[in-house]
C-alpha positions in Angstrom: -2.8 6.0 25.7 -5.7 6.9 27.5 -9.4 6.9 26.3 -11.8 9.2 26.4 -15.3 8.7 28.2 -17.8 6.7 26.1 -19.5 8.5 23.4 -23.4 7.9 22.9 -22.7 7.6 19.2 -25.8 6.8 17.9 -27.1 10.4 19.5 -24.4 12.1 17.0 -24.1 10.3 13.8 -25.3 13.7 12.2 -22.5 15.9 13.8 -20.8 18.1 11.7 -17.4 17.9 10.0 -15.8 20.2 13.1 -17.1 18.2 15.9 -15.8 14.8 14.8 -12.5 16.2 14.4 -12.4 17.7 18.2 -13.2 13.7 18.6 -11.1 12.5 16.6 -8.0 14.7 18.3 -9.2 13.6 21.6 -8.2 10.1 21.5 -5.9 9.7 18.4 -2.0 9.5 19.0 -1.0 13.2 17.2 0.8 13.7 13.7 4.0 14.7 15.3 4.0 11.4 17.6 2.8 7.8 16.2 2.1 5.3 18.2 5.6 3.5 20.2 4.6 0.2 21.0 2.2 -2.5 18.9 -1.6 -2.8 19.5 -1.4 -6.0 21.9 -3.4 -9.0 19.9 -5.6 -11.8 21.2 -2.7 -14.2 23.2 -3.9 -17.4 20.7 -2.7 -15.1 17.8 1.0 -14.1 18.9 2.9 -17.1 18.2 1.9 -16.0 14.7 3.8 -12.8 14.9 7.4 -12.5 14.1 9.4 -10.9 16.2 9.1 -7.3 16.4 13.5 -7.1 14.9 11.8 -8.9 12.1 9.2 -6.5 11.0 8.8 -4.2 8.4 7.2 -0.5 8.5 4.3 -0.3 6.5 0.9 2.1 6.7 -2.5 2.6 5.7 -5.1 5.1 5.5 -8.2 5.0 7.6 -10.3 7.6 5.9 -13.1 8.7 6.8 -15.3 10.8 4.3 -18.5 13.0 5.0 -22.2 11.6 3.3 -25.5 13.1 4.1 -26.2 11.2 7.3 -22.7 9.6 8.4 -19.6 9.6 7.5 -18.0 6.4 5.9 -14.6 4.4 6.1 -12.9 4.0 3.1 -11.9 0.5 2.1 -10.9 -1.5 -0.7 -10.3 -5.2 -2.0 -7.3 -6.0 -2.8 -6.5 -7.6 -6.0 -6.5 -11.7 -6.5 -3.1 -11.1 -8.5 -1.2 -10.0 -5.2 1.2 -12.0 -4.0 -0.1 -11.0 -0.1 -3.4 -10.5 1.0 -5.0 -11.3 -2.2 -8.8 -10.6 -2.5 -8.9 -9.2 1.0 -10.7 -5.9 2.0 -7.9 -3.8 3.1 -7.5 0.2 3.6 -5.4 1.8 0.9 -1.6 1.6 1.6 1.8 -0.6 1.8 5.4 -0.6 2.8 7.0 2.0 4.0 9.8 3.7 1.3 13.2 5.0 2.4 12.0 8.5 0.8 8.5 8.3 2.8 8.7 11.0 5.6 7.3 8.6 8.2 4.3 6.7 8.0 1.9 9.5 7.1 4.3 10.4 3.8 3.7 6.5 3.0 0.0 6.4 3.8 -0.6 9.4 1.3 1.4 8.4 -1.3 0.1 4.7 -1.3 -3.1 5.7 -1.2 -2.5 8.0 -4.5 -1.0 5.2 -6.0 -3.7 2.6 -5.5 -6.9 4.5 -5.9 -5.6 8.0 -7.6 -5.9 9.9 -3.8 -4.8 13.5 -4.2 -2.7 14.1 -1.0 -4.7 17.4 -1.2 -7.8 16.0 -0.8 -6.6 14.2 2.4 -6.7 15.9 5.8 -4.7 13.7 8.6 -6.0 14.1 11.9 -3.7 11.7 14.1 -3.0 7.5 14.6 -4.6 4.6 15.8 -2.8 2.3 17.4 -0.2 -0.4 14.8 -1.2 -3.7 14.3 1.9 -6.7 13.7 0.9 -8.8 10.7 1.6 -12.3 10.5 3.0 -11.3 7.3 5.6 -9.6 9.0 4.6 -6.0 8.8 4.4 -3.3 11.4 1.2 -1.3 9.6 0.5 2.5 10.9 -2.8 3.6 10.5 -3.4 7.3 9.9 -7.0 8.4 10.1 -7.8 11.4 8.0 -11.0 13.2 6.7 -11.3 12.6 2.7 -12.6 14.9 0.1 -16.2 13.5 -0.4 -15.9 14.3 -4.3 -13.2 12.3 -4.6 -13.9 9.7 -7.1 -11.7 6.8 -6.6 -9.9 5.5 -9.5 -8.6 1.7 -8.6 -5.2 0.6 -9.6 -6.0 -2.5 -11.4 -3.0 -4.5 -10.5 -3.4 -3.9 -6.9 -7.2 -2.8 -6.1 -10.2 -5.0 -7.3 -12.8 -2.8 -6.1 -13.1 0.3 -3.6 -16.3 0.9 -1.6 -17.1 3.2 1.8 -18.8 1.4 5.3 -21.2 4.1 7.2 -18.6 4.9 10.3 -22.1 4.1 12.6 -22.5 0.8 11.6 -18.6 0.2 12.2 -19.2 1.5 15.5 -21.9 -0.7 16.5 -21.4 -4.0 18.6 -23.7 -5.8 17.6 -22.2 -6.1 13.8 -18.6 -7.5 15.0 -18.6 -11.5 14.4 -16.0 -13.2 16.2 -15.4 -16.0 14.4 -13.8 -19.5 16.1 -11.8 -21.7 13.6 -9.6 -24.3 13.8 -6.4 -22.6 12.1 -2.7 -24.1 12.5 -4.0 -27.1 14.7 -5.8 -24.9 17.2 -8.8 -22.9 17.6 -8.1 -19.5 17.2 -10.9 -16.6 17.5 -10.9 -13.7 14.6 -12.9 -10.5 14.9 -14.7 -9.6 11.3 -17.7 -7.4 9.8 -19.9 -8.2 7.0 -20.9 -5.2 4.6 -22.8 -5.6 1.5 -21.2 -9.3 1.1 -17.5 -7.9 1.7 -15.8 -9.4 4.3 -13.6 -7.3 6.8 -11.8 -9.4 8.9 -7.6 -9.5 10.6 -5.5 -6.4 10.3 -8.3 -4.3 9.1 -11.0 -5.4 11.1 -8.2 -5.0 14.0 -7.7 -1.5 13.2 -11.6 -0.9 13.0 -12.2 -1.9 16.6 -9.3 0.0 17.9 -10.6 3.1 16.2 -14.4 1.7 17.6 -12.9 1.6 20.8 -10.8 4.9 20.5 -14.3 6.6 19.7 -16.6 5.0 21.8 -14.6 3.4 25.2 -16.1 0.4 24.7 -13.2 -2.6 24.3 -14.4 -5.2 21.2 -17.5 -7.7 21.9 -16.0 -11.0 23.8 -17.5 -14.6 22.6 
């Protein structure tokens, strides 16, 4: 999919609700078409991924709620008692169900599951690209404006803690570590961000700097 010419972002952190939607639908994949093919990883990372037969649907939501001077990603971490990605800082969401209509229906109703997320209160704007997990899930993120009075209620037996990242200081280069570290007797490279002593690193920070890049037409920092 095609991006859109680079935004000076920093000029616009104060734009209103309506403009960053007309953003937002210029470079998203729509609602009624989610993305076909995989968000291509770093080539030291895809002898990690199953094969794409092997993978399982799954989705998340990226959402984005409105504060006084930015608007802010909503994340979680994940609880130390799950059996996958325990402790990590992930967006709200899971496998796909048989009963989910697509991965939007699985989005909302994860995300109402793990930190009490009216689907109301939700308004989906379109997809980034899907990451492959070494995990062996195929996650779909939707990216939606949230209800800033929603007040998060975590799921104790799968959320530790939820907490919102200003969507600026996402979007800034100069707060993406890449990390090099020996993993699987090679040096691989990771992208992550640090806020407020969480740590936002694989899938998630994947899916940050394809939404970064969506916004802004910059691709992620190199090393």
């Amino acid at each position: 999919m095609q991006l859109e010419p680079r935004i000076d972002w920093q000029a616009s952190r104060c734009e209103s609700r309506e403009a960053l939607l007309v953003r937002l639908r210029a470079c998203l994949y729509p609602l009624h078409a989610p993305p076909a093919e995989p968000l291509l990883l770093p080539q030291d990372l895809l002898d990690l991924i199953p094969p794409r037969a092997l993978l399982r649907e799954a989705a998340v939501l990226v959402g984005l709620v409105e504060r006084s001077n930015d608007f802010c990603v909503l994340l979680t971490r994940r609880s130390e008692r799950m059996s996958q990605h325990a402790g990590q800082v992930a967006f709200p969401g899971g496998r796909c169900d048989p009963e989910d209509k697509g991965p939007l229906g699985a989005a909302l109703r994860e995300a109402h599951e793990e930190i009490a997320l009216e689907p109301a209160r939700v308004l989906p704007v379109g997809y980034i690209d899907s990451v492959p997990t070494f995990t062996g899930f195929l996650v779909t993120p939707v990216v939606a404006l949230v209800d800033p009075d929603h007040r998060p209620v975590p799921n104790p037996s799968e959320v530790e803690h939820v907490f919102e990242v200003p969507l600026g200081f996402l979007l800034d280069a100069r707060n993406v570590r890449i990390d090099r570290r020996e993993w699987m007797g090679r040096l691989r490279s990771t992208y992550r961000y640090e806020w407020a002593g969480e740590q936002i690193w694989g899938a998630t920070a994947a899916m940050l700097l394809n939404l970064r890049q969506r916004l802004t037409g910059e691709s992620p920092p190199t090393a």
